[in-house]
C-alpha positions, 0 to 999 in steps of 0.5 A, a space after each residue: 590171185 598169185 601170178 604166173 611167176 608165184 605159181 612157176 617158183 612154186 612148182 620148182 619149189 615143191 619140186 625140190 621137196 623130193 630133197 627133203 623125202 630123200 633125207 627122211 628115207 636115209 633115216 629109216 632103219 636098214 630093214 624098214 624101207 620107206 613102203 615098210 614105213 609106209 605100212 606102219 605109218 598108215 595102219 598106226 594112223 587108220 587100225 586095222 585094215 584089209 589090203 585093197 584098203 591099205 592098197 588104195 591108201 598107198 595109191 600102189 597097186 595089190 601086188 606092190 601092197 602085198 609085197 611091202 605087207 610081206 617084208 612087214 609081217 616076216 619082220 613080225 611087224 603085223 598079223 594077218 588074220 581072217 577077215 570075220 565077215 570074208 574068210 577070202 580077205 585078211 585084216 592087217 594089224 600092227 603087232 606089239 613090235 610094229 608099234 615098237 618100230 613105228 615110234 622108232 620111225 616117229 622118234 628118227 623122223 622127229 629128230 631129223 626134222 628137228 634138227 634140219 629146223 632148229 633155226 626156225 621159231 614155233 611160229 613158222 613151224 606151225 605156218 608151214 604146217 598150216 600150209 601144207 595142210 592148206 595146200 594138201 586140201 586144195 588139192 583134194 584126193 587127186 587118186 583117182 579125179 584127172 587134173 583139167 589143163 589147157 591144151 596149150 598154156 598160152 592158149 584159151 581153149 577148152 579144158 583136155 583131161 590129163 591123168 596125173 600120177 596120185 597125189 597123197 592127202 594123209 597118205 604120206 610115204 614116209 612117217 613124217 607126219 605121224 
């Protein structure tokens, strides 16, 4: 098992991924923010879907679902159309321009990344991949479990339930990993 001093480099590396997510948002176009990109990115990975499910794969709550799926539609990015089995709901589908604009955000996305790793050998590509996917697992689908920490790091007692902000498994915000 990794040390203590492993885990807390960890923790400030993983902190310092944000710097990465900020550079792939600065390359989604001007009318495509990074929740636009979201919606794209999780309806051209899963099909179509209704909102609560889009919503719970966001791990944002129906009205900041409804406003990104709102930007999406006037843009001409998706349908809407009546879910067959409750008239009340609506399936979310990408159009022919939401394609159009998801392999835009694929290419732009790819490039960057090309680009920032072009150091680095296919070897070590593929190791970060492995990796990220390991750690993703490990980690599970943190949405709705609370994470068990000690009442305080030094000490040895019982476990106390934290809610944590959600984490995502292939929920990512951004298409990087489309």
């Amino acid at each position: 098992m990794a040390e203590q001093a492993q885990f807390e480099e960890l923790a400030r590396q993983l902190s310092a991924v944000g710097a990465v997510k900020r550079d792939l948002g600065r390359i989604l176009p001007m009318d495509c923010p990074a929740g636009s990109a979201a919606v794209l990115t999780l309806l051209g990975r899963h099909g179509d879907m209704r909102m609560s499910k889009l919503a719970e794969l966001l791990s944002v709550d129906m009205s900041v679902t409804s406003r990104h799926v709102a930007h999406v539609a006037a843009r001409g990015w998706i349908e809407r159309h009546p879910d067959p089995a409750d008239r009340r709901s609506r399936i979310l589908r990408l159009t022919p321009a939401g394609l159009a604009q998801l392999d835009e955000l694929s290419r732009r996305t790819t490039h960057l990344l090309a680009e920032r790793l072009a150091d680095w050998s296919d070897d070590e590509v593929s190791q970060l991949i492995r990796l990220m996917t390991r750690l993703r697992t490990s980690f599970g689908d943190c949405r709705s479990a609370p994470v068990r920490l000690p009442a305080h790091p030094a000490e040895d007692t019982a476990p106390v339930a934290v809610q944590t902000t959600p984490a995502f498994d292939e929920t990512t915000r951004t298409p990087a990993s489309t």
